[in-house]
C-alpha positions as CSV (number, residue, x, y, z in Angstrom):
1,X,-1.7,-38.9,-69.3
2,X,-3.7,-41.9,-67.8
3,X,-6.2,-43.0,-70.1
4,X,-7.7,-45.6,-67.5
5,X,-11.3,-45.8,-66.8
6,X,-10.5,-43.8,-63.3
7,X,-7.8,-41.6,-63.9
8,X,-9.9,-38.7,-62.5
9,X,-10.1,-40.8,-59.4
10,X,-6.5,-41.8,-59.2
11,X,-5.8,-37.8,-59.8
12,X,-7.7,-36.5,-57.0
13,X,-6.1,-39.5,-55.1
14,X,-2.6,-38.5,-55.4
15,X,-3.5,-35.0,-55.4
16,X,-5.5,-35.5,-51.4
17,X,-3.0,-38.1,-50.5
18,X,0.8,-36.8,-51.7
19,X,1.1,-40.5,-53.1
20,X,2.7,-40.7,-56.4
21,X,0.6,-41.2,-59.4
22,X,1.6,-45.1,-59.7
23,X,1.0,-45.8,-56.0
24,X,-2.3,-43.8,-56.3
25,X,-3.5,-45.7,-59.4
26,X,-2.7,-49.4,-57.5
27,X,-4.3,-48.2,-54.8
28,X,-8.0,-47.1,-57.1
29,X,-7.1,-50.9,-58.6
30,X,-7.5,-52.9,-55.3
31,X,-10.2,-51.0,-54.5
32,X,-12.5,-51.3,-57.6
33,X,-11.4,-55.2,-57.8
34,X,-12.4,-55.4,-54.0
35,X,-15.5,-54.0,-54.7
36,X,-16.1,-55.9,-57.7
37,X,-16.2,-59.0,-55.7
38,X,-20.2,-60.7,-56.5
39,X,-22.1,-61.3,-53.8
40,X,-21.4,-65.4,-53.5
41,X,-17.8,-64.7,-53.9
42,X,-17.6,-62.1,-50.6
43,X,-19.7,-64.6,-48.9
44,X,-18.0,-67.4,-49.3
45,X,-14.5,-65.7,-48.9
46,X,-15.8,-64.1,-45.4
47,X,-17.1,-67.5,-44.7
48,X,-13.5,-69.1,-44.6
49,X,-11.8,-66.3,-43.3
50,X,-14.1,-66.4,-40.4
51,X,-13.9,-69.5,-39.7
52,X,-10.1,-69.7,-40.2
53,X,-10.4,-67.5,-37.2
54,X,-12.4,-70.0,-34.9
55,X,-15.9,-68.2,-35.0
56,X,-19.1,-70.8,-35.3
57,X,-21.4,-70.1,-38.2
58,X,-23.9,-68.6,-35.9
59,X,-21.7,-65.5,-35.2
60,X,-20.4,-65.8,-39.0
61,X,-23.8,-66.1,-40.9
62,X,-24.5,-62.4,-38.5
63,X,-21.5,-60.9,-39.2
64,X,-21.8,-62.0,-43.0
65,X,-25.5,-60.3,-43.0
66,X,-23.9,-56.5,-41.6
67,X,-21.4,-56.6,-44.1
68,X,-23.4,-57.1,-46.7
69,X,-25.5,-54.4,-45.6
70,X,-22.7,-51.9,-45.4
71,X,-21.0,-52.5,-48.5
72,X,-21.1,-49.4,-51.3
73,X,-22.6,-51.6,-53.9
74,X,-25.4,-53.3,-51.9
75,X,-26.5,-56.5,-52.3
76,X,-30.2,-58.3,-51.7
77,X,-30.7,-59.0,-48.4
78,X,-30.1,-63.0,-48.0
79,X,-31.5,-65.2,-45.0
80,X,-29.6,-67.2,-43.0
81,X,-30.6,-70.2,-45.2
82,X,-29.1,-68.4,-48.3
83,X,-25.9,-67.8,-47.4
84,X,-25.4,-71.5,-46.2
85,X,-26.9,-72.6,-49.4
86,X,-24.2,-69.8,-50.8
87,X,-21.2,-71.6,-49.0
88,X,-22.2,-75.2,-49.1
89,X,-24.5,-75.6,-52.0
C-alpha cells in the first residue's frame, strides 16, 4: 500500500491512465515538484530558458506575466519592473 502524501492521486492515476503504479507515482512526483516551484524560481528559470531561445526581454517579461497567471497555484501579479528586479536583483 502507498503510504505517500498522494497515493489517492497516484491510484486514480494509474487507474485513468493503465500506467503501472511506480510510473504513476513518478509521474504525481514531477508534477507536485513542478508545481512547487516559488514564484522567483519559475521566473527566473523561464527567464533563461527564454532567452536561451533568442526572445528579447520585451516578449519574455509578457510571456513570463501569462504564465504566471495561468499557473494552478497563482501567484501576485508582478510588474514588469518586478520580475527584472526578480532576475537581476
Amino acid at each position: 500500500m502507498d503510504r505517500s502524501p498522494h497515493a489517492e492521486l497516484t491510484l486514480h492515476i494509474a487507474a485513468s491512465t493503465g500506467l503501472p503504479a511506480s510510473t504513476a507515482s513518478r509521474v504525481v512526483a514531477d508534477v507536485v515538484a513542478y508545481f512547487s516551484e516559488t514564484t522567483d524560481e519559475f521566473v527566473r528559470r523561464r527567464h533563461a530558458e527564454l532567452q536561451r531561445r533568442g526572445h528579447r526581454n520585451t516578449l519574455i517579461w509578457a510571456v513570463i506575466s501569462a504564465e504566471l497567471a495561468e499557473r494552478p497555484v497563482g501567484s501576485p501579479e508582478l510588474t514588469e519592473r518586478q520580475l527584472r528586479r526578480i532576475v537581476y536583483g
